[in-house]
C-alpha positions, -999 to 999 in steps of 0.1 A, spaced: 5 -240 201 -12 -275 200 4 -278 167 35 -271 176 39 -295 210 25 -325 187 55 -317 164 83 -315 191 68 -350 206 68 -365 171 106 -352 164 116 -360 202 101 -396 195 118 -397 160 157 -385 176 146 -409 207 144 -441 181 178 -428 166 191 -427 201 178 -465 211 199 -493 206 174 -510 180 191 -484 151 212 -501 129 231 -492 100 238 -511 71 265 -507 48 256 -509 9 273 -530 -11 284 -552 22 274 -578 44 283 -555 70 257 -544 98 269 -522 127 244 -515 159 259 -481 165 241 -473 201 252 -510 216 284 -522 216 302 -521 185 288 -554 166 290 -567 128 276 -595 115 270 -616 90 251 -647 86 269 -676 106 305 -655 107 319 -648 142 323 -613 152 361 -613 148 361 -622 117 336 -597 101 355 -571 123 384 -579 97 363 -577 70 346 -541 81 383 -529 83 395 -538 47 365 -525 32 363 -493 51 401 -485 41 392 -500 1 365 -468 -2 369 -433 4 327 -428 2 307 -452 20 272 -454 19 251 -460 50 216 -468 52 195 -463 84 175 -497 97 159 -501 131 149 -536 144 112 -540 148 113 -570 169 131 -573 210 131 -596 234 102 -586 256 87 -608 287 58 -632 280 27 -614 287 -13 -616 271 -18 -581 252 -39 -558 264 -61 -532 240 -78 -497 242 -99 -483 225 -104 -442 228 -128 -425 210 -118 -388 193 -116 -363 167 -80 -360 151 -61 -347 122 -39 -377 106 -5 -364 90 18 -390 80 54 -375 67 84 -389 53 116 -378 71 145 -382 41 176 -381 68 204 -379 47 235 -368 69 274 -372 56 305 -370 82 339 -368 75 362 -392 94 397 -402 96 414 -429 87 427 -431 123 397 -432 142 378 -462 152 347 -476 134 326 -466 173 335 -431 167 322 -431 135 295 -444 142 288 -420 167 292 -389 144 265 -403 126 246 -407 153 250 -372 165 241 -357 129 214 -375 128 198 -362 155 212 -328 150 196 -333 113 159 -342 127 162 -311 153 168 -289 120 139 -302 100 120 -300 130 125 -261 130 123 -259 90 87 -275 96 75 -251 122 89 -223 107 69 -232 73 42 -245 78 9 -234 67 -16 -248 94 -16 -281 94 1 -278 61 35 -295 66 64 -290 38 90 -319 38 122 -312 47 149 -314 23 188 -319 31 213 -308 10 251 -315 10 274 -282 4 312 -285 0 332 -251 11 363 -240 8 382 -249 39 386 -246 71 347 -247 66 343 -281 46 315 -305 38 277 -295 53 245 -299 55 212 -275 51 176 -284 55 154 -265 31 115 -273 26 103 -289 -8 76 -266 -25 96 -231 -16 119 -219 -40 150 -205 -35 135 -172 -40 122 -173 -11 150 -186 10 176 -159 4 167 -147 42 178 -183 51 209 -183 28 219 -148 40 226 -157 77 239 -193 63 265 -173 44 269 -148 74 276 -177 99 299 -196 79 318 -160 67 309 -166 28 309 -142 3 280 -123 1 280 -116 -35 278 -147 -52 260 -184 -44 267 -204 -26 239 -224 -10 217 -227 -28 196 -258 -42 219 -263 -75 252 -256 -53 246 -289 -32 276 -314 -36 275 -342 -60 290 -374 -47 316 -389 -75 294 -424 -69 260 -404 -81 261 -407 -120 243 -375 -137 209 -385 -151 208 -363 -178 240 -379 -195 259 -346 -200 298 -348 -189 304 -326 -162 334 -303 -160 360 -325 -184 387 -300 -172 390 -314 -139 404 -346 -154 432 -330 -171 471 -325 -158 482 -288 -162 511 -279 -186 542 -267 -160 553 -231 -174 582 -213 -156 567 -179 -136 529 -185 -149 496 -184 -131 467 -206 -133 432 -189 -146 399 -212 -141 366 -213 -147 344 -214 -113 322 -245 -111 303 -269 -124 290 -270 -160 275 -294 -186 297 -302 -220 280 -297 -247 289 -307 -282 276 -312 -318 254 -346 -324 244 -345 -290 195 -341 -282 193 -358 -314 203 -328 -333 227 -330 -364 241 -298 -358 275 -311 -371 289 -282 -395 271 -255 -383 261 -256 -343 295 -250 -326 283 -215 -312 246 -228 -301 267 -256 -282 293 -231 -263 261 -209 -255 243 -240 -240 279 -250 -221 277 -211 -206 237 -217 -199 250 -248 -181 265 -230 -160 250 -202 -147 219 -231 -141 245 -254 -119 257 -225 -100 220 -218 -88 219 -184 -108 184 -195 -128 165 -226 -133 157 -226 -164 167 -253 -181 192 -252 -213 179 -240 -246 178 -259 -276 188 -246 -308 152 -238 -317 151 -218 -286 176 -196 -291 162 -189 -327 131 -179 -312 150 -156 -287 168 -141 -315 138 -131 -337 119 -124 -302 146 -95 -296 145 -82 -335 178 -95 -341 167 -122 -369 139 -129 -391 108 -153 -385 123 -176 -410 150 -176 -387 137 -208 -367 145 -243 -377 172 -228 -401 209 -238 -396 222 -207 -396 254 -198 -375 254 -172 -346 285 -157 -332 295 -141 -299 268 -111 -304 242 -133 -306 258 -153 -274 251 -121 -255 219 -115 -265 201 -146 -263 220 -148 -221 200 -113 -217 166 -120 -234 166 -162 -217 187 -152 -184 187 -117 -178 227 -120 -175 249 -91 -189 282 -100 -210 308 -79 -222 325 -81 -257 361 -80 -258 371 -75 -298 405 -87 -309 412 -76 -343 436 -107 -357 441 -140 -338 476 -133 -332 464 -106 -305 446 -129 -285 484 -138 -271 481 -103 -257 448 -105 -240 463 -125 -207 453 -96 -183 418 -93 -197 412 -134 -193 431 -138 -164 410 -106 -144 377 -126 -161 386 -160 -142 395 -143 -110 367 -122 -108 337 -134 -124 344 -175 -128 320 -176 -160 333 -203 -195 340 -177 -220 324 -180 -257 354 -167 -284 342 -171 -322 363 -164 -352 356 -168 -390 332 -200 -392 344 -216 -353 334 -212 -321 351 -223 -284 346 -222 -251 374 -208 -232 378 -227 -195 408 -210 -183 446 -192 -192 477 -199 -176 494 -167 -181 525 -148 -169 528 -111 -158 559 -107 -169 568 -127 -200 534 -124 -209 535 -160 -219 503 -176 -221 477 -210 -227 445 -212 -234 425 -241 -219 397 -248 -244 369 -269 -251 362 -278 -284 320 -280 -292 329 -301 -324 333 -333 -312 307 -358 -327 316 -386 -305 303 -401 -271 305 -392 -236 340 -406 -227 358 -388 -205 390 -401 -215 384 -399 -252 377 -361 -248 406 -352 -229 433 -374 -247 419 -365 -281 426 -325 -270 385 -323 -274 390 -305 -240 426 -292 -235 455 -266 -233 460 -250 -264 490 -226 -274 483 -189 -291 489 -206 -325 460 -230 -321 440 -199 -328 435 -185 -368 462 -156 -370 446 -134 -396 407 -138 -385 393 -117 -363 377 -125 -332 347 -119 -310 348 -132 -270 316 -130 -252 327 -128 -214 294 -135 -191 290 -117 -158 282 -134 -127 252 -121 -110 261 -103 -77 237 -122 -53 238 -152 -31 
């Protein structure tokens, strides 16, 4: 079709600029500017070549992300000559589009700053040929969606890469893409993957909401003779007492592990609605019949039963109940926990007499039946410092003692959704 010609020539004219030797690419937080399609130059203002070659080499080898952004030189030397202007009279439909190229290649420390250069080259191009076909296959007449790239990071051999999706669709809509994504690259087809909330998050890209992500990751595991390690699967948001302006201090530590669990499922790409506040999960308490009006705005606790049903009512996610009678039995539970982690990957909410946790993980052994919890503690009242949190045991490995021996306890274990 018409439509679809003018595209290709706008996207060939588009990969043709990225081809030129007018590209350049600039690297942030440098003087550094490298004209990837000429030979290999750098420059900075009045510094010889050699030098700022130097320089390009101590600062590639100083980071291990670097930022690049995409220039082009509007100007070239060109022969003198007087202009010359047309003028053509017609009927046509304008469409001016943003292109946000946003391409990420792994390199070597071995290889040379050329090569580089010309990976990036390479996915750029491949990049624009990708959005082309997102656009074409989207579009709505002259309706055009904008692109959208997003960074994945898969287990290996597979790696860091990149998919185009178009802005306006929701994900929804896309599992037909996802599917053959996730049949190409051999992922599981029971769980997401790649989907919007999946994409990679680059260490240098703070969080705007100002929620700690995954504390765990921080910490050094306890060495225990014949044990295994048991993790949570993912990313998820720490959520604690004091924080949304809400004083919840004395009373909240349940409503905080439940919002740490809706975290999750959110970050994994499961739903996308956003985390309830406490008033929230009142309402979805009385909504299902399991509390009074005055329920709402009250500071009353909630334990694991309300847990599971306020992920049903707000997420439609299922949870089991595992019931452990005195806390010294929870030192017996290693096979349940550890099949949990392995299988469905979800923070675990465990309440007993007036607390509540979060459960990350277990490092548990078959046969001695030894076993650690890794926990994370919802009453902290402090700030969002990493190092506070994990030094201060706020998150941490905790032995069977740390839990009350005579109180009896409830563990709400969520279930993953089985869909990509």
């Amino acid at each position: 079709s018409y439509v679809k010609q003018t595209l290709g020539k706008a996207f060939e004219s588009v990969r043709s600029a990225v081809r030129s030797p007018s590209l350049v690419f600039g690297v942030q937080n440098s003087p550094v500017f490298l004209w990837p399609n000429r030979s290999l130059q750098a420059t900075r203002s009045e510094t010889l070549c050699v030098c700022v070659c130097v320089c390009v080499c101590v600062f590639l080898l100083a980071q291990s992300i670097i930022n690049v952004d995409l220039l082009t030189e509007v100007t070239e030397p060109v022969l003198c000559s007087a202009p010359m202007l047309f003028r053509q009279e017609g009927k046509h439909h304008f469409v001016k589009m943003k292109l946000p190229a946003d391409c990420v290649v792994s390199a070597h420390m071995d290889e040379t700053i050329g090569d580089v250069c010309t990976h990036l080259v390479e996915a750029l191009c491949t990049q624009l040929t990708n959005m082309e076909e997102v656009v074409l296959r989207h579009r709505s007449g002259t309706s055009l969606p904008i692109p959208e790239p997003f960074h994945f990071l898969l287990p290996e051999p597979v790696g860091l890469i990149t998919a185009v999706y178009p802005a306006g669709v929701p994900d929804t809509q896309l599992e037909p893409v996802r599917k053959e994504l996730h049949r190409r690259l051999e992922l599981p087809d029971d769980r997401s993957c790649m989907r919007r909330a999946n994409a990679y998050h680059f260490p240098d890209e703070p969080y705007r909401d100002g929620y700690l992500r995954s504390p765990h990751l921080a910490l050094n595991h306890p060495s225990l003779e014949g044990t295994k390690l048991y993790l949570v699967q993912g990313i998820y948001s720490y959520h604690h007492y004091m924080q949304d302006r809400m004083d919840d201090n004395g009373w909240g530590c349940a409503y905080r592990s439940l919002q740490t669990i809706c975290s999750w499922f959110q970050q994994q790409g499961y739903v996308e609605r956003v985390v309830p506040s406490h008033k929230e999960i009142q309402q979805a308490l009385v909504d299902v019949g399991d509390k009074p009006a005055s329920f709402v705005g009250s500071r009353q606790w909630i334990g694991s039963i309300e847990v599971q049903a306020v992920l049903s009512h707000l997420l439609g996610i299922t949870s089991k109940i595992l019931f452990v009678s005195q806390g010294s039995d929870l030192a017996t539970k290693g096979r349940e926990l550890a099949n949990h982690f392995s299988t469905e990957g979800t923070p675990i909410m465990i309440g007993g007499g007036v607390l509540a946790h979060t459960i990350l993980g277990v490092m548990w052994s078959e046969t001695s039946g030894e076993i650690k919890f890794l926990v994370l503690d919802p009453h902290y009242t402090g700030g969002e410092d990493l190092q506070v949190i994990t030094d201060k045991g706020w998150c941490g490995w905790k032995g069977p003692d740390f839990w009350d021996q005579r109180a009896y306890y409830n563990l709400c274990l969520p279930q993953r959704p089985r869909a990509i």
